[in-house]
LOMARBA-33252 format. One record per residue (C-alpha): residue in one letter; residue number from 1; x, y, z. Coordinates in steps of 0.001 Angstrom, whole numbers. Layout:
<resn: a resi: NUM east: X north: Y up: Z>
...
This chain:
<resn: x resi: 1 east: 42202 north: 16633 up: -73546>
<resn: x resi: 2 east: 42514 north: 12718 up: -74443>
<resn: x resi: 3 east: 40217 north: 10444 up: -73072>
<resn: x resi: 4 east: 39615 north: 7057 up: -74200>
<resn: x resi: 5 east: 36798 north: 5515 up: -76961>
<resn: x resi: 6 east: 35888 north: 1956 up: -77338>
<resn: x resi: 7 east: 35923 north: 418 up: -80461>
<resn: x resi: 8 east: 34021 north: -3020 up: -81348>
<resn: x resi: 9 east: 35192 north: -4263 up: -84792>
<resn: x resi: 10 east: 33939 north: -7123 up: -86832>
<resn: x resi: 11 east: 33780 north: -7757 up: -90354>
<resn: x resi: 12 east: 33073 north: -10626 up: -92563>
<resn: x resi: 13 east: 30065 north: -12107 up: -90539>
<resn: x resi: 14 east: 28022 north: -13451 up: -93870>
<resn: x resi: 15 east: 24929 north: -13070 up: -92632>
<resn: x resi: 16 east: 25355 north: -14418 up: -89217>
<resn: x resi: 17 east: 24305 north: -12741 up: -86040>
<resn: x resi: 18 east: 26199 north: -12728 up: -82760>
<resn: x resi: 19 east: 24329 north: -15491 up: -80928>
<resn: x resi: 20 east: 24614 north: -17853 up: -84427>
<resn: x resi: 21 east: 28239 north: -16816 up: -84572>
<resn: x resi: 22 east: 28519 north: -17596 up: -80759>
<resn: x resi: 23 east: 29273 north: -14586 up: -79092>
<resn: x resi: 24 east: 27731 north: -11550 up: -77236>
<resn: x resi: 25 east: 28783 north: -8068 up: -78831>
<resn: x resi: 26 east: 31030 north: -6624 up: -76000>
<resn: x resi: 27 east: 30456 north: -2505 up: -75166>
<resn: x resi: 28 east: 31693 north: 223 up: -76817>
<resn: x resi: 29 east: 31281 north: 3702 up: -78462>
<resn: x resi: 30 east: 31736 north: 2683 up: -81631>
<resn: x resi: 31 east: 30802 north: -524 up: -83832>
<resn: x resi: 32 east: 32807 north: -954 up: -86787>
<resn: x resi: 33 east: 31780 north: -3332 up: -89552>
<resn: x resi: 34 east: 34308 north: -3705 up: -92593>
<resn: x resi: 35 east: 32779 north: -5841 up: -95066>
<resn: x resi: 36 east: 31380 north: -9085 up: -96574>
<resn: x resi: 37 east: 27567 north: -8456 up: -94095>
<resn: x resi: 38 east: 26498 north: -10834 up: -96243>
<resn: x resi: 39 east: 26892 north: -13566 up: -98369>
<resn: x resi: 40 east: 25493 north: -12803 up: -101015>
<resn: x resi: 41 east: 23948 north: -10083 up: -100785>
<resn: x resi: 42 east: 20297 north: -10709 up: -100585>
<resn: x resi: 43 east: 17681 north: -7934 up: -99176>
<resn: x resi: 44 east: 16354 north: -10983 up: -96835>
<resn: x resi: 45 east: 20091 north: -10823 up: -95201>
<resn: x resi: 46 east: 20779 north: -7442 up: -95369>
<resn: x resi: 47 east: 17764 north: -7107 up: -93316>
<resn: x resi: 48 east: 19311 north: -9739 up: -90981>
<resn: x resi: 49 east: 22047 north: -8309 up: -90406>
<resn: x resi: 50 east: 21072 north: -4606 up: -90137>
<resn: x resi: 51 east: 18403 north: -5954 up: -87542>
<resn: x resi: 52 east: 21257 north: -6511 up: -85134>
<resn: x resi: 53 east: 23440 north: -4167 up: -85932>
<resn: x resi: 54 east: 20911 north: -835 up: -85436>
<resn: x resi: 55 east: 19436 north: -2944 up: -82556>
<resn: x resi: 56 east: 22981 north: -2716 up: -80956>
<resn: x resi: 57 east: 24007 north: -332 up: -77974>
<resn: x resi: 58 east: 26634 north: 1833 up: -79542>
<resn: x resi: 59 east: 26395 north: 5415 up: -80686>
<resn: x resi: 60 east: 27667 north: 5358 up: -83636>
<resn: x resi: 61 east: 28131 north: 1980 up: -86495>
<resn: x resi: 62 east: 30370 north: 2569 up: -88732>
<resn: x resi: 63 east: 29852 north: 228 up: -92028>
<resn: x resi: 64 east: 31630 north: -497 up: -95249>
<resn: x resi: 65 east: 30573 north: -3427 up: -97801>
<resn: x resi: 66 east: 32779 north: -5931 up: -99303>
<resn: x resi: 67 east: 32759 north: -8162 up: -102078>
<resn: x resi: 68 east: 30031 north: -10150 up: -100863>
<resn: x resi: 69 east: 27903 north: -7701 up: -100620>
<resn: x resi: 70 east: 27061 north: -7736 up: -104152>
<resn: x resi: 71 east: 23614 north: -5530 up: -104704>
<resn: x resi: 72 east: 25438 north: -2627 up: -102896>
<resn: x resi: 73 east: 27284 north: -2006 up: -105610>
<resn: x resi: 74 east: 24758 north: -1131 up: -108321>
<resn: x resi: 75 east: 26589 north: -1238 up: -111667>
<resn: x resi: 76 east: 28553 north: -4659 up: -110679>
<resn: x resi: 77 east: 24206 north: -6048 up: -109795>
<resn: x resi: 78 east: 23022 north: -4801 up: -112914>
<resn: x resi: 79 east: 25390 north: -6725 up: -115300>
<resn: x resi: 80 east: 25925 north: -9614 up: -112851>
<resn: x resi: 81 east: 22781 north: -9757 up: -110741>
<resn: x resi: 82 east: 21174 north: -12624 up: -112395>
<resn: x resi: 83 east: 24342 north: -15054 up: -111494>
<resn: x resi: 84 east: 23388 north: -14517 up: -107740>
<resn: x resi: 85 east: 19812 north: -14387 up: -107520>
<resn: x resi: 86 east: 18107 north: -15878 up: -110954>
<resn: x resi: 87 east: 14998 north: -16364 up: -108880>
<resn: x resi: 88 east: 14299 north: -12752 up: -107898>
<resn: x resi: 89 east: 16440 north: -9586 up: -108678>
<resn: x resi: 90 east: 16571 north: -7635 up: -105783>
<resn: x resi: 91 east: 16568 north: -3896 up: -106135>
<resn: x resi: 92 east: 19977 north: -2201 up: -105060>
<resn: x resi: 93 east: 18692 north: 874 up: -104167>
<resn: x resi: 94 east: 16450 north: -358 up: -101726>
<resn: x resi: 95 east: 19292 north: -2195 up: -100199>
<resn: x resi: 96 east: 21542 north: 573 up: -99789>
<resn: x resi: 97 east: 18647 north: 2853 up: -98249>
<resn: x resi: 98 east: 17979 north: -92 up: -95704>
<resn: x resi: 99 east: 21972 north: 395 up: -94498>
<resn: x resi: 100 east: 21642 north: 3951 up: -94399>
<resn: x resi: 101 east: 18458 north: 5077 up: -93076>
<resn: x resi: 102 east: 18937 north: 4071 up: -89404>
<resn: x resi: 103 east: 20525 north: 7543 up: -88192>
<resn: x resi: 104 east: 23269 north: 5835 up: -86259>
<resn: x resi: 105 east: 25188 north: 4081 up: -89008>
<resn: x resi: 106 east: 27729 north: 5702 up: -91017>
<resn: x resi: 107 east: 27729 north: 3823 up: -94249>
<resn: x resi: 108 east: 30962 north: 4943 up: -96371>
<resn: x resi: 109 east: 31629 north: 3928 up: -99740>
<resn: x resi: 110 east: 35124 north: 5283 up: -100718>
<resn: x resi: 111 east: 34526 north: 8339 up: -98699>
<resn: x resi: 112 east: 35405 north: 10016 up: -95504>
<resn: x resi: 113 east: 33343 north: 11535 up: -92240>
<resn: x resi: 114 east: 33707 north: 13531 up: -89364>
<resn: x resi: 115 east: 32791 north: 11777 up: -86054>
<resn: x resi: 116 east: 31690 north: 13683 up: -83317>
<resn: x resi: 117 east: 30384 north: 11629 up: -80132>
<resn: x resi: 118 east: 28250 north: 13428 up: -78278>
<resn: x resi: 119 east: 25686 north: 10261 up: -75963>
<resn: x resi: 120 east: 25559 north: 11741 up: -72515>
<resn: x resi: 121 east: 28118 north: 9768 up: -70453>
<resn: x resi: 122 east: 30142 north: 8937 up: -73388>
<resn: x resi: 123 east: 33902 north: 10042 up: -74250>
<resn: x resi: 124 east: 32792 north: 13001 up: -76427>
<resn: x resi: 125 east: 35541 north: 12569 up: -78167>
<resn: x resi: 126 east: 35929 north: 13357 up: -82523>
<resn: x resi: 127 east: 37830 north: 11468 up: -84872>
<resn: x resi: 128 east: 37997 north: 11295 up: -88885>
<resn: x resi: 129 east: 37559 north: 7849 up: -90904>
<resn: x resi: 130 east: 38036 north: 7126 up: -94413>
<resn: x resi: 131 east: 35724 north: 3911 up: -95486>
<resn: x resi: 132 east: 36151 north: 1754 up: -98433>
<resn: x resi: 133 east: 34705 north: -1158 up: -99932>
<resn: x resi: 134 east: 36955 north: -2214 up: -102412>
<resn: x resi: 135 east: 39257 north: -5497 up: -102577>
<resn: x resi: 136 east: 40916 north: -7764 up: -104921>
<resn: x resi: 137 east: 39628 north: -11892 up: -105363>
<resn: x resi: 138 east: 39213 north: -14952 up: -107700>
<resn: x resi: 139 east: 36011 north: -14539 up: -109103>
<resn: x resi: 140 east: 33220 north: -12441 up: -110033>
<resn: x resi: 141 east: 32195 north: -9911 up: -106888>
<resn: x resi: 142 east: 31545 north: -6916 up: -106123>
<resn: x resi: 143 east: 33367 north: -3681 up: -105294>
<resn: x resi: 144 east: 36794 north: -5342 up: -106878>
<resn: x resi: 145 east: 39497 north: -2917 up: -108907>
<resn: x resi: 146 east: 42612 north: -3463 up: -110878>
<resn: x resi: 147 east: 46175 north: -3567 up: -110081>
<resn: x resi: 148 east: 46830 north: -1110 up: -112539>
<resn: x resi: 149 east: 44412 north: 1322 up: -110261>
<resn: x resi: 150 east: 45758 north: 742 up: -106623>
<resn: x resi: 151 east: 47896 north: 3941 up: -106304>
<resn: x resi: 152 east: 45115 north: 6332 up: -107850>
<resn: x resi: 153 east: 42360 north: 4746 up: -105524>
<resn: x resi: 154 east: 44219 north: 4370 up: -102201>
<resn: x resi: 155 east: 45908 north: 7862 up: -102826>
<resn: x resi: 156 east: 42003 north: 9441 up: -102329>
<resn: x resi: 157 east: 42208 north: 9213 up: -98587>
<resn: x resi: 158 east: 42910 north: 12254 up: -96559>
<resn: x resi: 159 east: 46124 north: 12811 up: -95320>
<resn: x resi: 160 east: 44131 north: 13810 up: -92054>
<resn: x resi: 161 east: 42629 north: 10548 up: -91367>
<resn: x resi: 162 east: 42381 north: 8944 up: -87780>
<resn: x resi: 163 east: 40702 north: 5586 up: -88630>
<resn: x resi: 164 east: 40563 north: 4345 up: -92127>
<resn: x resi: 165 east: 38354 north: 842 up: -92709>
<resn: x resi: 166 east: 38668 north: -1189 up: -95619>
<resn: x resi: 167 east: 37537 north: -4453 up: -96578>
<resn: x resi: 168 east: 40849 north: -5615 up: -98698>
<resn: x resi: 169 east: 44159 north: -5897 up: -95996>
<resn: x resi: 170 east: 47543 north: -4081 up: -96966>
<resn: x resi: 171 east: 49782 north: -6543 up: -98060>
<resn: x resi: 172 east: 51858 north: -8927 up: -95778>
<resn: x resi: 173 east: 49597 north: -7117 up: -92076>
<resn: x resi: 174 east: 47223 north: -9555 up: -91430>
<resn: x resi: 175 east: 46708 north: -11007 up: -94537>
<resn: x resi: 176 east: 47730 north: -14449 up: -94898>
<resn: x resi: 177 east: 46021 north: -17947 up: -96415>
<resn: x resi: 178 east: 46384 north: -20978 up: -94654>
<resn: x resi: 179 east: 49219 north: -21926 up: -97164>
<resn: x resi: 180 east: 51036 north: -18446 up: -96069>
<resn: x resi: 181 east: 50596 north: -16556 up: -99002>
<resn: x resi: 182 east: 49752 north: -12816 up: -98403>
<resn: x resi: 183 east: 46962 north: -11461 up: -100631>
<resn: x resi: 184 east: 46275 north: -7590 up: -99186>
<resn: x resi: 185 east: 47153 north: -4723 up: -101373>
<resn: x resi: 186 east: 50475 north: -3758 up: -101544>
<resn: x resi: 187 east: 49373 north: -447 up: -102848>
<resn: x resi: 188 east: 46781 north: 193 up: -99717>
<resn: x resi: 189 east: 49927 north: -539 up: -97142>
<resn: x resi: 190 east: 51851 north: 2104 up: -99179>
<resn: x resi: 191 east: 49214 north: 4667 up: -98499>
<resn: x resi: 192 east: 49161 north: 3770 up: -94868>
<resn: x resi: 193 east: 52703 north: 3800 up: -94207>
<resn: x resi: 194 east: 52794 north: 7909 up: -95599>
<resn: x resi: 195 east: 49231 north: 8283 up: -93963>
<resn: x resi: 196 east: 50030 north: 6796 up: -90568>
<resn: x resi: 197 east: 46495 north: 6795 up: -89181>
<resn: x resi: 198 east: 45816 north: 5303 up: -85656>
<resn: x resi: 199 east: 43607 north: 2449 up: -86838>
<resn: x resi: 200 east: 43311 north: 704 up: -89702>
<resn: x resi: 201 east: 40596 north: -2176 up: -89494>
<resn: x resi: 202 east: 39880 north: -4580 up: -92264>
<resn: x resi: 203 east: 38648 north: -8214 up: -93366>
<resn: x resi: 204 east: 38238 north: -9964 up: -96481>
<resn: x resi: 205 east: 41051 north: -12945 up: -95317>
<resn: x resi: 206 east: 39409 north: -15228 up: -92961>
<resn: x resi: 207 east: 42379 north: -16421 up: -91693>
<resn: x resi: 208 east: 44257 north: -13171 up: -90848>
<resn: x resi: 209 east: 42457 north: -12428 up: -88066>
<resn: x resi: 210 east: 44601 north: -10426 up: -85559>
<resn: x resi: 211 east: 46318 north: -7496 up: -84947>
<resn: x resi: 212 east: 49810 north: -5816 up: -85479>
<resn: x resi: 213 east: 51226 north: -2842 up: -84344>
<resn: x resi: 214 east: 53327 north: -1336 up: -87241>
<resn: x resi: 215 east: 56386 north: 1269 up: -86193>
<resn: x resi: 216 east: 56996 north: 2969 up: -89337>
<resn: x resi: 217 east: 60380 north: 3650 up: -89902>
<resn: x resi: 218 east: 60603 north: 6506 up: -93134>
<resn: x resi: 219 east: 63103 north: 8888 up: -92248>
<resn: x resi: 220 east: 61807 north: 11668 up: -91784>
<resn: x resi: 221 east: 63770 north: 15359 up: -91892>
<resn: x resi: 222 east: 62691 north: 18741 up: -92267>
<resn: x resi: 223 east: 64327 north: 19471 up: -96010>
<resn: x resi: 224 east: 62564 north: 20213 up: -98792>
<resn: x resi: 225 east: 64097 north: 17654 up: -101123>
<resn: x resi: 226 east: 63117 north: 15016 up: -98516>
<resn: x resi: 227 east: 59565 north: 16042 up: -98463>
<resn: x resi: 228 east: 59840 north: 15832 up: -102428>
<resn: x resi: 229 east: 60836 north: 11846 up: -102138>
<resn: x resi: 230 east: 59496 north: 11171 up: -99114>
<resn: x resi: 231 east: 57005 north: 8600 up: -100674>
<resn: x resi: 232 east: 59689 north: 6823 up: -102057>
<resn: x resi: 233 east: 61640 north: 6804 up: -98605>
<resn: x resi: 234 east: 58673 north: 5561 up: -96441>
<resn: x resi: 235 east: 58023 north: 2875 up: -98749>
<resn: x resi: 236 east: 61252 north: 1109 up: -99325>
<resn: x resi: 237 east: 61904 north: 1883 up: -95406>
<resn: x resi: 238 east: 61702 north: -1265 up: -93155>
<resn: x resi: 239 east: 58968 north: -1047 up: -90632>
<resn: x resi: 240 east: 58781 north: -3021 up: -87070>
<resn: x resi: 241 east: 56282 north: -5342 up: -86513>
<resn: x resi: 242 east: 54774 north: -6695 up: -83461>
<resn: x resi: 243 east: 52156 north: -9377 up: -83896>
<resn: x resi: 244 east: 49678 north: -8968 up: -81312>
<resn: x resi: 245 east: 48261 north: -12042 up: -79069>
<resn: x resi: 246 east: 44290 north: -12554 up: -78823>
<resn: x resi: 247 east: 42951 north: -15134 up: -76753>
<resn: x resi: 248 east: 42117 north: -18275 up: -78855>
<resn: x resi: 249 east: 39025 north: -18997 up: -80940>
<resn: x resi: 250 east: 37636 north: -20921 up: -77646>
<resn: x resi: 251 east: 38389 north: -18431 up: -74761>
<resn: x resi: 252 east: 35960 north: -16865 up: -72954>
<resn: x resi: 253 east: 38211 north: -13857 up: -72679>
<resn: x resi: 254 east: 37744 north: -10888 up: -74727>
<resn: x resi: 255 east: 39970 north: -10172 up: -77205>
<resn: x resi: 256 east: 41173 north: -6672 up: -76449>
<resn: x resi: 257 east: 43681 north: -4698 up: -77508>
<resn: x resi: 258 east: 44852 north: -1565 up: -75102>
<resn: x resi: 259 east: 46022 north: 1273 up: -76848>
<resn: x resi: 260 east: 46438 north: 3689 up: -73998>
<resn: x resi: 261 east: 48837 north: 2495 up: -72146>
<resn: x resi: 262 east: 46393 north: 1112 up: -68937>
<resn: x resi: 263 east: 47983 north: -2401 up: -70163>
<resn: x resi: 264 east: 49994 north: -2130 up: -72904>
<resn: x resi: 265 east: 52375 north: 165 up: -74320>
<resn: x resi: 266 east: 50681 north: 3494 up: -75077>
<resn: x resi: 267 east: 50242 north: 4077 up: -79346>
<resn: x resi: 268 east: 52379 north: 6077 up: -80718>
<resn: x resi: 269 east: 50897 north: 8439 up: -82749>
<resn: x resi: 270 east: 50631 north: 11839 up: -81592>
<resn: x resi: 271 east: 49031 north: 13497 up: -84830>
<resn: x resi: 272 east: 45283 north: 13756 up: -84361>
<resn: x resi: 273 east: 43404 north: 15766 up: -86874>
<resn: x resi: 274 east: 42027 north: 18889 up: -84458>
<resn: x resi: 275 east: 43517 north: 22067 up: -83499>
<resn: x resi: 276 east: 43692 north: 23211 up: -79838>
<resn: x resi: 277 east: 44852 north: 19973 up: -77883>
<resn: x resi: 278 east: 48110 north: 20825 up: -77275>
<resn: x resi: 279 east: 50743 north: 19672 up: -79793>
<resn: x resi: 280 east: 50896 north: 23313 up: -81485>
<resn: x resi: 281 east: 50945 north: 21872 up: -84796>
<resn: x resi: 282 east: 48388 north: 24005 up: -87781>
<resn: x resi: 283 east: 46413 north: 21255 up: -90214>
<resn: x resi: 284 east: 45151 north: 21132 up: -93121>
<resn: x resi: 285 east: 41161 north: 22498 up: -92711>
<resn: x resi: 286 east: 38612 north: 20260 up: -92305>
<resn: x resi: 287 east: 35171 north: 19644 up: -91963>
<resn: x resi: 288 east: 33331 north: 20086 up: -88688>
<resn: x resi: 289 east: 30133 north: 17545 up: -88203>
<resn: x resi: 290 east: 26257 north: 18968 up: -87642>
<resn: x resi: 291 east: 25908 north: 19698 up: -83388>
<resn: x resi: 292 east: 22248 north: 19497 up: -84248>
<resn: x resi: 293 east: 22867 north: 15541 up: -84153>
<resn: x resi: 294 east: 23077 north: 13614 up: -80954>
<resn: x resi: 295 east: 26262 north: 12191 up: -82944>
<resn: x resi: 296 east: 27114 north: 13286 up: -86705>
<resn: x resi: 297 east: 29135 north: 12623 up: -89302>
<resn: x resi: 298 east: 30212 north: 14661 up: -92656>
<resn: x resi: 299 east: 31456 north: 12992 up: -95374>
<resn: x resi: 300 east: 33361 north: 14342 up: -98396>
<resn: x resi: 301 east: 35178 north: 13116 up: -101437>
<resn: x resi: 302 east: 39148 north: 13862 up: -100656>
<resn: x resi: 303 east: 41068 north: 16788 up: -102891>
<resn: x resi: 304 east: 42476 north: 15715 up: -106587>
<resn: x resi: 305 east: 39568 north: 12645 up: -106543>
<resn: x resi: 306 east: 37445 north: 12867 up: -109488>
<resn: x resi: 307 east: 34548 north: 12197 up: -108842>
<resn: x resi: 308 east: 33755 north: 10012 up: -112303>
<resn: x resi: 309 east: 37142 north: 7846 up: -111603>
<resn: x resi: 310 east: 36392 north: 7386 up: -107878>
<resn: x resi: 311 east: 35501 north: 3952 up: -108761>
<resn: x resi: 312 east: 38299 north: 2297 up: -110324>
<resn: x resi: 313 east: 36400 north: 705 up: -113230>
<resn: x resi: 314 east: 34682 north: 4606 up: -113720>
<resn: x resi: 315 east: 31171 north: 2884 up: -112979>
<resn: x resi: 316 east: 27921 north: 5406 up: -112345>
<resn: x resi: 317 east: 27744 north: 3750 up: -108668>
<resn: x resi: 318 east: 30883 north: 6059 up: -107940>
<resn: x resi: 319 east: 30141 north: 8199 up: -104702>
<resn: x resi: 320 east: 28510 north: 11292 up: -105265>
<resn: x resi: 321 east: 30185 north: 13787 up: -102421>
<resn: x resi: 322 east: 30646 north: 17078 up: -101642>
<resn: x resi: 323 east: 33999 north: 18130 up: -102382>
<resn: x resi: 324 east: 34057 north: 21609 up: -100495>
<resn: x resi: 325 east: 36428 north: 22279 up: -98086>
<resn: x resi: 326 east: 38044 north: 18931 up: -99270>
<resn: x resi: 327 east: 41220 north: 17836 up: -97078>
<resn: x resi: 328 east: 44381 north: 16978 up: -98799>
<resn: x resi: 329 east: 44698 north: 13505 up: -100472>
<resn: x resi: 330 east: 48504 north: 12200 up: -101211>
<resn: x resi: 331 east: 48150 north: 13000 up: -104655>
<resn: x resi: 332 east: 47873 north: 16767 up: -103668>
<resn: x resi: 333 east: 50678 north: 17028 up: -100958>
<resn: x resi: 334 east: 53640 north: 16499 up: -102208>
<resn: x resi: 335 east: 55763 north: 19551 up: -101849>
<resn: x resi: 336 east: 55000 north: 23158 up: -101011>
<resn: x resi: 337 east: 52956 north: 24649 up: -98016>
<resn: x resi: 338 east: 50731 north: 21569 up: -97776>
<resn: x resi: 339 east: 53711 north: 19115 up: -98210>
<resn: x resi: 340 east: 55551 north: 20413 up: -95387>
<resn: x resi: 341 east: 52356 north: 20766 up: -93028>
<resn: x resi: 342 east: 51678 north: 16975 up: -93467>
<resn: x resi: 343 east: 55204 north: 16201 up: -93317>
<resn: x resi: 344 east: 55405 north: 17901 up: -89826>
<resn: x resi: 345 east: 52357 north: 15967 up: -88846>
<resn: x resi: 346 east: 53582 north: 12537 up: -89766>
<resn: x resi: 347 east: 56536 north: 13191 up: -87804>
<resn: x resi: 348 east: 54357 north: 13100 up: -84877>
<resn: x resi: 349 east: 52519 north: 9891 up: -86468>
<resn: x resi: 350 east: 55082 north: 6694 up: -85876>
<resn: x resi: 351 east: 52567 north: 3999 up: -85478>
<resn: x resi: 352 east: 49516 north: 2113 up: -86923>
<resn: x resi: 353 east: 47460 north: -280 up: -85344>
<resn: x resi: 354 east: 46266 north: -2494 up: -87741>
<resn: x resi: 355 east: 43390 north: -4835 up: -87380>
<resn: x resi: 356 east: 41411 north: -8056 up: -89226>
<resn: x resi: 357 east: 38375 north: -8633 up: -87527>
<resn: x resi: 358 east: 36921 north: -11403 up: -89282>
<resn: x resi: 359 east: 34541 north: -12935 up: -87867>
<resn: x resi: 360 east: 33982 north: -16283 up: -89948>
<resn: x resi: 361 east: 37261 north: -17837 up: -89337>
<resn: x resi: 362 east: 37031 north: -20094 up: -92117>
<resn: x resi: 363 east: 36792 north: -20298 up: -96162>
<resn: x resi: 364 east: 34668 north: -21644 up: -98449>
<resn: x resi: 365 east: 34565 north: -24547 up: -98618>
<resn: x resi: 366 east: 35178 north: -24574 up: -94407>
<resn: x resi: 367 east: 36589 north: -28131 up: -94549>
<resn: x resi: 368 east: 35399 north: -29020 up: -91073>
<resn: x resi: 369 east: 32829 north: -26733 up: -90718>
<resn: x resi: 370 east: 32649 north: -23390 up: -90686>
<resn: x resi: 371 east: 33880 north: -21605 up: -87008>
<resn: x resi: 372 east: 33950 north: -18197 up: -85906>
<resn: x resi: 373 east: 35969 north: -15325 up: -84371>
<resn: x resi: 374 east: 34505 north: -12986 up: -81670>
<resn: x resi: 375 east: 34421 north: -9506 up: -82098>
<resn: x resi: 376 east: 38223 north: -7797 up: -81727>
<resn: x resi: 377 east: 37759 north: -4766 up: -78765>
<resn: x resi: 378 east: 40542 north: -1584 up: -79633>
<resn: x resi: 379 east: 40512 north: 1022 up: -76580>
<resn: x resi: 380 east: 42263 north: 4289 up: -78200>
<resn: x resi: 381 east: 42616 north: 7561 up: -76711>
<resn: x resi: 382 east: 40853 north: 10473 up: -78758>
<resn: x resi: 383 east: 40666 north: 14464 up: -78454>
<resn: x resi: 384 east: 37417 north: 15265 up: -76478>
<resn: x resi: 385 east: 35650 north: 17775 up: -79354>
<resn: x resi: 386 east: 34308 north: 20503 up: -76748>
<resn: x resi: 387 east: 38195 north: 20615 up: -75944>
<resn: x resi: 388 east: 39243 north: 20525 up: -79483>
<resn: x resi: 389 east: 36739 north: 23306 up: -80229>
<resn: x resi: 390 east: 37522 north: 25803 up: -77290>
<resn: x resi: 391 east: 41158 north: 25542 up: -77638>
């Protein structure tokens, strides 16, 4: 059984709230936050933001940092910290414990979780996410990796992922300057186009702020030498874009986007991660969340990631995850058993909504002022988890 979840994405807010930002969070299941909470990263505006956020009627937040966000990132703070805050260092790990000890936020850093909604009167519904802070700039922030490192770091997300959030945008989906330069990782939209989640939200690029629906078009047969070179198929393949229309930075309109076919057309993606709701396709095993939570998540490091090159510039801050019952990563998947099984799956995965939900419209140094975005509503249709687990 499918039954429809509400997402509410934002990211780059920089320390502003909703009413300073000019808008009233909308309603939803889920809040999704992908980066840059503050500007620089300050305990006084962490505390800001996380104020609203926890105080905020959704059961589950979802959070990543992003560049910004400089003292959640522990190694970058200790060598750097003085260059943002000469007056007072703050303490990192005090900063990171105020994200993550409200039990309704999901903080990820380069990791994945289980979702399992379970708020009386909600969808009930379970998905997987993969969360990442990382991005390329100019300049000397936070959570930033090498070129040379894209394919090894992107390649750490689970085959078997619903919703992936990143700060950084794949290259040339919602990721142009003013000028019309794209600046998202080319590397990242690789990943996606094998991966094929439902949702992939992001930030970083003020002025990408949108939506497109991507129709990947890999070929995709049932041979084994295709499976071998598939990743070489699906990304020289040419995918179809459609640029999706949001009401404009004044409306009063919310800026929705229908992904189950109530007012648009319906997503196409088929491949959701649980057993027992109907397509009769087996998956790769994964991990179930805690019931003993009102609403729970799990999260693990993906198979093949190391856990000491996690973070691309090998830095002690890397993630420190469970890796049992790990779910296959592209880097493990390739051919064989597991090759075929996510081969079958992606054939039933032929779209990706992707989203930038920036929220300051603007960039430094907002010639004009700064102005701002509202929040960026995604309705998606998810397996109801008592379904999933009686089937």
């Amino acid at each position: 059984m499918l039954r429809k979840t509400r997402f509410v994405c934002v990211s780059d807010t920089h320390g502003y709230t909703p009413s300073e930002a000019g808008f009233k969070l909308p309603a939803g299941d889920v809040l999704i936050h992908a980066g840059d909470l503050t500007n620089n990263g300050s305990l006084r505006e962490l505390r800001k933001t996380m104020d609203w956020i926890c105080n905020a009627d959704f059961e589950i937040k979802i959070i990543v940092a992003g560049n910004h966000d400089v003292t959640l990132d522990p190694t970058f703070y200790a060598e750097h910290g003085r260059s943002f805050h000469s007056q007072s260092i703050e303490d990192p790990q005090q900063c990171l414990k105020l994200i993550s000890e409200s039990p309704s936020v999901v903080l990820l850093q380069h990791e994945s979780a289980v979702i399992r909604l379970t708020r009386a009167g909600g969808p009930n519904t379970i998905f997987k996410v993969f969360g990442s802070p990382y991005s390329q700039f100019k300049g000397n922030w936070a959570f930033g990796y090498d070129s040379s490192d894209a394919t090894r770091l992107w390649g750490q997300i689970p085959l078997d992922t619903d919703v992936v959030v990143t700060h950084t945008p794949p290259q040339s989906h919602c990721d142009q300057k003013p000028n019309g330069t794209s600046v998202g990782c080319s590397a990242l939209r690789k990943t996606l186009s094998l991966i094929r989640p439902h949702l992939a939200i992001c930030g970083h690029v003020h002025e990408g702020r949108g939506y497109e629906r991507v129709h990947w078009q890999a070929a995709l047969t049932d041979t084994e030498q295709d499976i071998e070179t598939e990743t070489q198929t699906a990304t020289n393949a040419v995918d179809h874009v459609t640029r999706g229309q949001l009401p404009p930075m004044d409306s009063k309109k919310q800026s929705l986007i229908d992904l189950t076919s109530k007012r648009n057309e319906r997503l196409a993606n088929e491949g959701f991660s649980w057993p027992g709701h109907g397509h009769g396709h087996p998956h790769p095993a994964h991990e179930i969340s805690n019931d003993e939570t009102m609403s729970s998540a799990s999260p693990k490091l993906s198979a093949g990631a190391d856990p000491e090159k996690a973070s691309p510039r090998n830095s002690p801050n890397a993630p420190s995850l469970s890796a049992s019952s790990p779910s296959p990563s592209l880097r493990t998947s390739t051919s064989g058993t597991i090759g075929r099984l996510d081969h079958a799956l992606r054939t039933l995965r032929m779209e990706t909504c992707i989203v930038n939900a920036a929220v300051v419209a603007t960039s430094f140094p907002h010639r004009g002022g700064k102005r701002f975005n509202s929040p960026i509503v995604v309705d998606l249709e998810l397996p109801v988890w008592q379904d999933s687990a009686n089937g």
